[in-house]
C-alpha positions, -999 to +999 in steps of 0.1 A: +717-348+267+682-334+249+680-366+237+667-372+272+640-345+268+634-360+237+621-332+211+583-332+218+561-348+242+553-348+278+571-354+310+559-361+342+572-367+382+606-369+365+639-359+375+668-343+354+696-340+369+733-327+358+719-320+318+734-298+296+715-286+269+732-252+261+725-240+230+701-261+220+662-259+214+634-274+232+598-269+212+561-275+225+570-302+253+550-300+287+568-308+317+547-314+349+558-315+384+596-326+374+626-314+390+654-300+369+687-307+396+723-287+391+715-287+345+731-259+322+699-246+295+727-214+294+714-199+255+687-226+252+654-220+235+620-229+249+595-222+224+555-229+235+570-248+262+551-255+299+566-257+330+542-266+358+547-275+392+586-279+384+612-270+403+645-260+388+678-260+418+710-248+413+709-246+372+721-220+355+693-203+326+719-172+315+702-159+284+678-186+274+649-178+257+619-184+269+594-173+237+559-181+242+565-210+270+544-211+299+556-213+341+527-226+359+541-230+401+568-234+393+599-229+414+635-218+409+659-217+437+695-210+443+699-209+400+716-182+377+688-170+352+705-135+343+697-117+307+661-135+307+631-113+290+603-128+312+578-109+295+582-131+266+563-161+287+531-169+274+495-169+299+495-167+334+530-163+348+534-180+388+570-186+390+589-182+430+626-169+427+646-181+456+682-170+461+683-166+422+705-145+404+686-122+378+707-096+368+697-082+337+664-095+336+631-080+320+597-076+333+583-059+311+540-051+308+541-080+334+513-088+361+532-097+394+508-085+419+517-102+451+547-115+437+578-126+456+614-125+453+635-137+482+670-134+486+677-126+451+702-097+430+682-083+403+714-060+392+699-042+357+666-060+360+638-034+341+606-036+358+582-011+332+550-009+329+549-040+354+521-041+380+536-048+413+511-039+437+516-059+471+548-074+455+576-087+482+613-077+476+628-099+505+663-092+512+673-084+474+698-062+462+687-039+436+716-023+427+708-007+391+674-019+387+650+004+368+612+005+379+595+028+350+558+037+348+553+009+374+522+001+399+545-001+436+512+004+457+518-015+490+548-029+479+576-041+503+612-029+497+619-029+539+647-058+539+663-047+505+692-027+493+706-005+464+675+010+451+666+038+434+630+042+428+616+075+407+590+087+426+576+107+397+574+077+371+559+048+392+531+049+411+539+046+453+516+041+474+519+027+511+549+013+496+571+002+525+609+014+525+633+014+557+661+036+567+689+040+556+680+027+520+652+047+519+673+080+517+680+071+482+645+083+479+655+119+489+673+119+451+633+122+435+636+157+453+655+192+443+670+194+478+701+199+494+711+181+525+736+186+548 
Protein backbone atom coordinates (compact mmCIF):
# COMPACT_ATOMS: atom_id res chain seq x y z
CA UNK A 1 0.00 0.00 0.00
CA UNK A 2 2.97 2.85 0.40
CA UNK A 3 3.54 2.20 -2.90
CA UNK A 4 0.48 4.42 -3.24
CA UNK A 5 2.18 7.20 -1.28
CA UNK A 6 4.97 6.60 -3.34
CA UNK A 7 8.40 7.34 -1.26
CA UNK A 8 8.84 11.11 -1.90
CA UNK A 9 6.92 13.72 -3.57
CA UNK A 10 3.76 15.61 -3.25
CA UNK A 11 0.16 14.92 -2.97
CA UNK A 12 -2.65 16.96 -3.42
CA UNK A 13 -6.89 16.99 -3.15
CA UNK A 14 -6.30 13.26 -2.85
CA UNK A 15 -8.02 10.58 -1.08
CA UNK A 16 -6.52 7.52 0.81
CA UNK A 17 -8.77 5.41 1.90
CA UNK A 18 -8.49 1.82 3.75
CA UNK A 19 -4.28 1.93 3.49
CA UNK A 20 -2.20 0.12 5.68
CA UNK A 21 1.08 1.15 6.04
CA UNK A 22 2.07 -0.19 9.52
CA UNK A 23 5.39 -0.32 10.10
CA UNK A 24 6.63 1.27 7.45
CA UNK A 25 8.39 4.69 6.68
CA UNK A 26 7.26 7.68 4.92
CA UNK A 27 10.20 10.44 4.35
CA UNK A 28 10.04 14.28 3.19
CA UNK A 29 6.60 13.97 1.23
CA UNK A 30 4.06 16.92 1.49
CA UNK A 31 0.49 16.12 1.50
CA UNK A 32 -1.91 19.02 1.02
CA UNK A 33 -5.62 19.14 1.62
CA UNK A 34 -5.95 15.06 1.22
CA UNK A 35 -8.08 12.98 3.21
CA UNK A 36 -6.73 9.90 4.88
CA UNK A 37 -10.34 7.68 5.32
CA UNK A 38 -10.51 4.38 7.92
CA UNK A 39 -5.98 3.70 7.07
CA UNK A 40 -3.75 1.87 9.69
CA UNK A 41 0.01 4.09 9.94
CA UNK A 42 -0.02 1.96 13.56
CA UNK A 43 4.23 2.10 14.16
CA UNK A 44 4.81 4.13 10.92
CA UNK A 45 7.47 6.70 10.57
CA UNK A 46 6.97 10.20 9.24
CA UNK A 47 10.21 11.84 9.05
CA UNK A 48 10.18 15.88 7.65
CA UNK A 49 6.89 15.02 6.51
CA UNK A 50 3.83 17.92 5.98
CA UNK A 51 0.41 17.49 6.62
CA UNK A 52 -1.66 20.50 5.68
CA UNK A 53 -5.17 21.01 5.36
CA UNK A 54 -5.62 17.09 5.72
CA UNK A 55 -7.97 15.39 7.42
CA UNK A 56 -7.39 12.00 8.86
CA UNK A 57 -11.14 9.87 10.01
CA UNK A 58 -11.38 6.99 11.71
CA UNK A 59 -7.49 5.74 11.25
CA UNK A 60 -5.70 4.45 13.80
CA UNK A 61 -1.81 6.36 14.37
CA UNK A 62 -0.90 4.00 17.78
CA UNK A 63 2.78 4.78 18.28
CA UNK A 64 3.81 6.27 15.01
CA UNK A 65 6.46 8.51 14.85
CA UNK A 66 6.07 11.61 13.86
CA UNK A 67 10.00 13.10 13.92
CA UNK A 68 10.43 16.40 12.50
CA UNK A 69 7.07 16.35 10.28
CA UNK A 70 4.96 19.25 10.11
CA UNK A 71 0.57 19.42 10.79
CA UNK A 72 -0.42 22.53 9.23
CA UNK A 73 -4.84 22.60 9.70
CA UNK A 74 -5.06 19.71 9.78
CA UNK A 75 -7.72 17.64 11.28
CA UNK A 76 -8.15 14.24 13.04
CA UNK A 77 -11.49 12.90 13.99
CA UNK A 78 -12.93 9.87 15.58
CA UNK A 79 -8.96 8.14 15.03
CA UNK A 80 -6.77 6.21 17.68
CA UNK A 81 -3.40 8.19 17.92
CA UNK A 82 -2.38 6.78 21.49
CA UNK A 83 1.67 6.63 22.53
CA UNK A 84 2.34 9.76 20.02
CA UNK A 85 5.24 12.25 21.30
CA UNK A 86 3.73 15.44 19.60
CA UNK A 87 6.38 17.43 20.65
CA UNK A 88 8.55 15.80 18.17
CA UNK A 89 6.55 17.82 15.18
CA UNK A 90 8.52 20.27 13.55
CA UNK A 91 7.28 24.46 13.13
CA UNK A 92 4.03 25.66 13.93
CA UNK A 93 1.76 22.91 15.21
CA UNK A 94 -2.37 23.58 14.22
CA UNK A 95 -3.79 20.18 14.50
CA UNK A 96 -7.94 19.81 15.84
CA UNK A 97 -8.52 16.43 17.86
CA UNK A 98 -12.09 15.38 17.55
CA UNK A 99 -13.36 12.28 19.39
CA UNK A 100 -9.73 10.96 19.28
CA UNK A 101 -8.21 8.66 21.47
CA UNK A 102 -4.78 9.92 22.88
CA UNK A 103 -3.87 8.04 25.69
CA UNK A 104 -0.42 8.16 26.41
CA UNK A 105 0.37 10.98 24.39
CA UNK A 106 3.12 13.83 24.94
CA UNK A 107 3.04 17.37 24.82
CA UNK A 108 5.85 18.31 25.84
CA UNK A 109 7.56 22.32 25.67
CA UNK A 110 4.49 22.65 23.29
CA UNK A 111 2.59 25.99 22.30
CA UNK A 112 -1.18 25.23 22.36
CA UNK A 113 -2.55 28.48 23.39
CA UNK A 114 -6.17 28.36 22.41
CA UNK A 115 -6.03 24.97 21.57
CA UNK A 116 -8.98 22.50 21.40
CA UNK A 117 -9.66 19.01 22.23
CA UNK A 118 -13.31 17.89 21.90
CA UNK A 119 -14.62 14.82 23.02
CA UNK A 120 -11.36 13.09 23.41
CA UNK A 121 -9.60 10.48 26.38
CA UNK A 122 -6.19 11.66 26.93
CA UNK A 123 -5.61 8.72 29.62
CA UNK A 124 -1.59 9.21 30.55
CA UNK A 125 -1.25 12.15 28.23
CA UNK A 126 1.93 14.45 29.81
CA UNK A 127 1.20 17.98 29.22
CA UNK A 128 4.87 19.74 30.75
CA UNK A 129 6.14 22.69 30.19
CA UNK A 130 3.20 23.11 27.58
CA UNK A 131 1.56 26.56 27.28
CA UNK A 132 -2.07 26.13 27.46
CA UNK A 133 -3.32 29.46 28.15
CA UNK A 134 -7.15 29.75 26.82
CA UNK A 135 -6.93 26.03 25.79
CA UNK A 136 -10.55 24.10 25.52
CA UNK A 137 -10.85 20.63 27.20
CA UNK A 138 -14.42 19.82 25.82
CA UNK A 139 -15.94 16.93 27.25
CA UNK A 140 -12.53 14.86 27.70
CA UNK A 141 -11.71 12.45 30.13
CA UNK A 142 -8.47 13.00 31.75
CA UNK A 143 -8.17 10.22 33.81
CA UNK A 144 -4.22 10.04 34.65
CA UNK A 145 -3.09 12.86 32.67
CA UNK A 146 -0.17 14.82 34.13
CA UNK A 147 -0.05 18.73 33.66
CA UNK A 148 3.64 19.70 35.05
CA UNK A 149 5.06 23.24 35.13
CA UNK A 150 2.28 24.14 32.71
CA UNK A 151 0.64 27.73 31.71
CA UNK A 152 -3.47 26.79 32.49
CA UNK A 153 -4.35 30.59 32.64
CA UNK A 154 -7.98 30.89 31.41
CA UNK A 155 -8.19 27.50 30.52
CA UNK A 156 -11.51 25.47 30.28
CA UNK A 157 -11.75 22.16 32.07
CA UNK A 158 -15.85 22.88 32.86
CA UNK A 159 -17.33 19.86 30.67
CA UNK A 160 -14.35 17.37 31.49
CA UNK A 161 -13.71 14.60 33.87
CA UNK A 162 -11.00 12.62 35.92
CA UNK A 163 -8.52 15.34 36.51
CA UNK A 164 -6.11 16.04 38.75
CA UNK A 165 -4.36 19.25 38.28
CA UNK A 166 -1.36 20.33 40.89
CA UNK A 167 -2.08 23.64 41.75
CA UNK A 168 1.48 24.22 43.00
CA UNK A 169 3.34 23.12 39.67
CA UNK A 170 1.20 24.77 36.91
CA UNK A 171 0.23 28.02 36.70
CA UNK A 172 -3.93 28.65 37.16
CA UNK A 173 -5.34 31.43 36.50
CA UNK A 174 -9.16 32.10 35.79
CA UNK A 175 -8.96 28.63 34.83
CA UNK A 176 -12.53 27.35 34.71
CA UNK A 177 -13.36 23.96 36.59
CA UNK A 178 -17.02 22.82 37.56
CA UNK A 179 -18.42 20.85 40.48
CA UNK A 180 -18.13 17.94 41.23
CA UNK A 181 -14.71 17.38 39.27
CA UNK A 182 -13.40 20.23 40.60
CA UNK A 183 -13.18 18.79 44.15
CA UNK A 184 -10.24 16.81 42.93
CA UNK A 185 -8.73 20.12 43.39
CA UNK A 186 -9.18 20.05 47.21
CA UNK A 187 -6.21 17.15 47.05
CA UNK A 188 -3.44 20.42 46.21
CA UNK A 189 -4.45 21.25 49.95
CA UNK A 190 -3.42 19.65 53.51
CA UNK A 191 -7.02 19.49 54.61
CA UNK A 192 -9.41 17.19 55.92
CA UNK A 193 -12.91 17.01 54.90
CA UNK A 194 -15.73 15.46 56.28
Amino acid sequence: MKSMLGSTGLHEDKLFSNLEIDNDSLDGIEFFSCKFIKSSFQYASFSNCLFEDCLFEQCNLSLADIAQSKFVETEFDKSKLTGINWSQAKGIFSVHFNACLLNDNIFTGMKLAKFIFKDCDLHDALFTDTNLKHALFSNCDLQGCQFENSDLSFSDFSTSKNYFIDAKRNKLYKTKFSLPEAASLLKNFNIILT
